[in-house]
N, C-alpha and C positions, 0 to 999 in steps of 0.2 A: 205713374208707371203701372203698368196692368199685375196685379198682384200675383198670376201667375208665373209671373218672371224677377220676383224678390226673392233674391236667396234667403233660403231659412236662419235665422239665427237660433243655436245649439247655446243654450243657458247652462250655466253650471248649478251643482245642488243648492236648492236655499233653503237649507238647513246650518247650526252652526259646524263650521269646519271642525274643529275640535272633534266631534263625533263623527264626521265621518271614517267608514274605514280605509285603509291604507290604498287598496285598489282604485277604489271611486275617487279619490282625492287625485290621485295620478289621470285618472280620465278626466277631471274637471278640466288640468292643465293639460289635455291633448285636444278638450274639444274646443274650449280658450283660442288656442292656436292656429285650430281649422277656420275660426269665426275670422281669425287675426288674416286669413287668407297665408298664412307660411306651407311653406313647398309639403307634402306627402313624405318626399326623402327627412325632409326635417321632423316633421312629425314621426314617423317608425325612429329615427333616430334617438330622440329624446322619451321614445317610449321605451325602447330597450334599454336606454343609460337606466330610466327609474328606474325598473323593474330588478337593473341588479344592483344599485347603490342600494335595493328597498332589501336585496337582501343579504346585506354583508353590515348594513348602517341603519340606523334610524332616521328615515327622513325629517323630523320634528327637530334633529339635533345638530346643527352643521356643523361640530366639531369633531363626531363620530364619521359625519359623511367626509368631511377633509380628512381624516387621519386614514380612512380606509382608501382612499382616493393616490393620498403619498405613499401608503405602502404595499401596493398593487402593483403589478407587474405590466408593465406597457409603456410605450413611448409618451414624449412628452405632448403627447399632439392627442393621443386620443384622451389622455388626461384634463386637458383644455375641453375638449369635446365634452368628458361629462362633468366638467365645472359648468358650462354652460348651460347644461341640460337641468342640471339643480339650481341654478340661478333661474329659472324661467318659473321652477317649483317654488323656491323663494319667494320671487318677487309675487307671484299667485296668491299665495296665504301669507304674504305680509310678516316671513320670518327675515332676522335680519341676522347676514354673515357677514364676514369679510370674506371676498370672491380669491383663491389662491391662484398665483400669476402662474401657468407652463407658456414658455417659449414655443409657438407651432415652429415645427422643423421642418427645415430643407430635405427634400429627398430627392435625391436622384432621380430621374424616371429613368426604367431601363426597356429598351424598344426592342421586340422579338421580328423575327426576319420577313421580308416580304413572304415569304414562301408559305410560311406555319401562318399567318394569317389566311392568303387564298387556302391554304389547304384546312384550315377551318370553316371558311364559307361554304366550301366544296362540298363538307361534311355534313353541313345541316341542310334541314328541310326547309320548307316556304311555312308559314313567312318570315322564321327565326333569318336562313338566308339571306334575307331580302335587307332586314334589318341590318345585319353584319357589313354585307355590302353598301350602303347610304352610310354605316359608323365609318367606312374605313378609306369611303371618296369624300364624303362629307364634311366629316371629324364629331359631327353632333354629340352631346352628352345625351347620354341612356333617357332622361326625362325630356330630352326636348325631341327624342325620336320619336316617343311614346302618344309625345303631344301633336305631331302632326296629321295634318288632315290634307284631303283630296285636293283644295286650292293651294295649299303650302305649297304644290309641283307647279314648274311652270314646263309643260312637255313641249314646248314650242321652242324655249329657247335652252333646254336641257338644264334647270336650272331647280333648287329647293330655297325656297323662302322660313325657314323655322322661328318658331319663338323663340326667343331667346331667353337662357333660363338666369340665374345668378345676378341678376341685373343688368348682365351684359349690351353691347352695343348689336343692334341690328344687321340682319348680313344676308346678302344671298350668294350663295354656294354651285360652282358647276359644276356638273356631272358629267358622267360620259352617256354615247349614244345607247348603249349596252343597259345601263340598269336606268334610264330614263324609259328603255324598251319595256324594260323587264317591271317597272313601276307601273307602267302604262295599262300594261296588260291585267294587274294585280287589279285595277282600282275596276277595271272593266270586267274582270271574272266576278269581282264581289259588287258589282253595282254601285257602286258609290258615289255619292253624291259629296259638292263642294264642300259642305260643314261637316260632313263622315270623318269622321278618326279615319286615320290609312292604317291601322294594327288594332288590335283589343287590346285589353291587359295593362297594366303597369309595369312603370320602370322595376319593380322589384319582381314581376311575374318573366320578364327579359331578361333579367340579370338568374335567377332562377332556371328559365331554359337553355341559355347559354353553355350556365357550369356545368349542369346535369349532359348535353351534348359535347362541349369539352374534356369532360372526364372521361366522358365513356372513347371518347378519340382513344384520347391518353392509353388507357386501359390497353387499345386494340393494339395500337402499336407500341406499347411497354415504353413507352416516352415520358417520364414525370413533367420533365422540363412544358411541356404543353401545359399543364394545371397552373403554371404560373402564369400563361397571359389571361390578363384580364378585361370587362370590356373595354375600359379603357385606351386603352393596348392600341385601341385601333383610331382611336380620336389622335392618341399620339404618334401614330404611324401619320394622318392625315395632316398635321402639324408640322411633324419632321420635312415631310414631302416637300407641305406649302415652302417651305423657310428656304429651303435648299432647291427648289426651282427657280423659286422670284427672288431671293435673294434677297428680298423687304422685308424686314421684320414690321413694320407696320402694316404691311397690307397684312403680313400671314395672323396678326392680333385682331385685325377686324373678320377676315375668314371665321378664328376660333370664337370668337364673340369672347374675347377676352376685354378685362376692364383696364387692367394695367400692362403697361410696356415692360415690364420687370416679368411678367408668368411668361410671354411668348422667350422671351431671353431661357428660361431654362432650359430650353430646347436647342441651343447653339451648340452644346457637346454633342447634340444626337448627329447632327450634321456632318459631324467629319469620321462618324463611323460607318457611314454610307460609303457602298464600295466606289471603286473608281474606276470601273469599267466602262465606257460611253458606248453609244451605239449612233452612227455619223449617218447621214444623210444629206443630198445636196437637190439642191433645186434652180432652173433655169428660166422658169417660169413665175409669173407672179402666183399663181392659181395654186400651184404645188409650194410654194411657200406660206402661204395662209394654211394649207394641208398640214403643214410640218409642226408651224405654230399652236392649232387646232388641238392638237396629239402630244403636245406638252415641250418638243423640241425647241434646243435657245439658238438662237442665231450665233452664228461664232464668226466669219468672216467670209470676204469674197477673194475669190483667184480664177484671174483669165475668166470673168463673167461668170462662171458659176457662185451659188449661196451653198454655203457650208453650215449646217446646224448639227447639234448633237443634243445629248438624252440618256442619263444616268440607265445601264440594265437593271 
């Protein structure tokens, strides 16, 4: 292989550990990780768990970091979270604990209204925008928006190919004609080429301009209730949709790039809080029927030769 194209390997100090100080010891196990090829979210993740278990506990002593860890204030899930994060510290330098069990917890997802989403999109600039909109037809997670590039679009068939992050199962996604428009044009204003990233920045620099453009919504319209959606918010609007259009819970699992039939299931309560207002339309034609279908409408039945379809408002 042409040496130019080896990824670097990032060594850790060799020196003995023992001496190193607390800082550097913590970046051995972040660059450790980077070399391990694990996600960026995971990496910042397990860098902030150190940083505060390093200052409430002593890293060197796992019974000081478990005792701070059980009597800390937080759910049992981001608990698990930073047993993990010191498990990785662990296994690193070769200290040995017993790992303490938390139960990750069920949570509700709770889904904010079509409306406060468009009127979010509405709100922000290009490319933040642009972004919001592929979260919220798409359902993409923050890192896999971040990751795409100029061939992930297929502009011909209206359609986005994403990596898939979490291990998940491969998926192509459609879009509408509107932000395949508005895509098209993005990749043509900035010149881009096939292997180009379609955004700069990282999943935490998105997540970051996001809040910073949601607050400030909030702020204008004295709205708190805004500050609570998150980006998420819109992967699970796009979820909820899929479920409650097709009616498959297995197609709508391969959509999310979910790995198990048990995550797409949590989304079944979101479904029956969607209003129940239809909007009908009939077709006599075959032509105006593929129309109807196209546009997200289900077919519901015939009378005296006309097609009857309808479509959640």
């Amino acid at each position: 292989m042409d040496s130019r194209y080896k990824r670097p390997v990032i060594t850790p100090c060799q020196i003995d550990k023992n001496l190193i100080p607390d800082e550097s010891k913590q970046l051995n196990v972040l660059f450790q990780m980077k070399n391990d090829n694990k996600s960026d979210d995971t990496i910042r993740f397990t860098r902030k768990a150190l940083s505060l278990l390093s200052r409430h506990a002593s890293l060197a002593e796992p019974e000081s970091v478990k005792a701070f860890i059980a009597q800390m204030e937080g759910s049992d899930s981001y608990k698990r979270n930073l047993t993990i994060a010191y498990n990785r510290y662990c296994k690193f330098y070769g200290i040995e604990w017993k790992m303490p069990f938390y139960q990750q917890e069920a949570k509700i997802i709770k889904l904010p209204t079509k409306e406060k989403l468009i009127m979010l999109i509405s709100s922000a600039q290009k490319p933040l925008s642009i972004k919001l909109q592929i979260s919220m037809e798409a359902g993409l997670r923050p890192i896999e928006l971040v990751r795409l590039k100029a061939k992930d679009i297929d502009t011909d068939h209206k359609a986005i190919a994403p990596t898939t992050a979490k291990g998940g199962i491969p998926r192509i996604i459609k879009i509408s004609q509107q932000l395949t428009a508005t895509i098209d044009e993005w990749m043509r204003t900035n010149n881009l080429n096939p292997n180009d990233r379609l955004f700069n920045g990282t999943s935490a620099n998105y997540g970051y301009s996001y809040r910073e453009m949601r607050n400030r919504l909030a702020d204008k319209l004295h709205d708190s209730t805004i500050k609570t959606i998150r980006l998420y918010d819109f992967r699970h609007y796009f979820c909820t949709k899929t479920l409650r259009d097709s009616g498959d819970a297995f197609f709508t699992m391969n959509q999310m790039g979910h790995k198990k039939l048990t995550t797409t299931q949590l989304y079944m309560h979101l479904v029956n809080l969607e209003s129940d207002e239809w909007t009908c339309r009939a077709a006599t034609r075959k032509e105006e029927a593929m129309s109807l279908i196209e546009e997200g409408f289900q077919y519901v039945t015939t009378i005296e030769g006309v097609q009857l379809f309808k479509k959640r408002k």
